[in-house]
N, C-alpha and C positions, 0 to 999 in steps of 0.2 A: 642253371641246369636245364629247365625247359625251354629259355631260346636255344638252345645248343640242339634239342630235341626237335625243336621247332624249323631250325634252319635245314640240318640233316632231313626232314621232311622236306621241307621246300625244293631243296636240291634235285629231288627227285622224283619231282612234277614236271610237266612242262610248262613252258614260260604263260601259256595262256592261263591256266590252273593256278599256278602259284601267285598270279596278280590276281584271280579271283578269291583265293584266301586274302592275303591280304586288304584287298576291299572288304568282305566280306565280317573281319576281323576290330577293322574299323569305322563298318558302318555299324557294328555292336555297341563298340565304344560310344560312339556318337548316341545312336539311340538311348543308352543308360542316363544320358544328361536331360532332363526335363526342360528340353528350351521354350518349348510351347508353354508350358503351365509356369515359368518363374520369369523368364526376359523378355522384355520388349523386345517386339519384331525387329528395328531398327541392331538392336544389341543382338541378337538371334542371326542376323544376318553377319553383321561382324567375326561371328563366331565360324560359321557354318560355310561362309563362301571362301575364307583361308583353309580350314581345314580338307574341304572342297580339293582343292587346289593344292594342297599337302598329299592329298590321297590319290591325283591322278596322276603329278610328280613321281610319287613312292613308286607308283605302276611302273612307270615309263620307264625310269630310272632300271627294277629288276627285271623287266623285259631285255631290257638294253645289257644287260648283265647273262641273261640269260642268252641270248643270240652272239654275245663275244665269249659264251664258255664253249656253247657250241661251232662254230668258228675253230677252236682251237680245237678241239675232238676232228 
């Protein structure tokens, strides 16, 4: 029920906006993981440069999403 609430919001951002939520959403996430104080750097990096790279993917991707709804408008 709250993604449903959550995407309904998104919808009606603009595409700039809605990929700073979403950054935004999962740099929280990320922050709540204590990689500093539990993992080796080494492991810390494993973690953080895929996720990295998840989160600029996610962007791209509803950017991309957003500039073919508008398109069709």
């Amino acid at each position: 029920m709250i993604t449903e609430h959550f995407l309904r919001f998104l919808r009606h951002l603009l595409p700039f906006q809605a990929a700073v939520v979403v950054v935004v959403v999962q740099i929280d996430l990320l922050a709540s993981i204590p990689l500093a104080h539990r993992l080796v750097v080494p492991l810390a990096f494993q973690v953080v440069v895929p996720l990295a790279l998840h989160v600029v993917l996610q962007v791209a991707a509803l950017v991309a999403a957003f500039q073919s709804l508008l398109q069709l408008y």
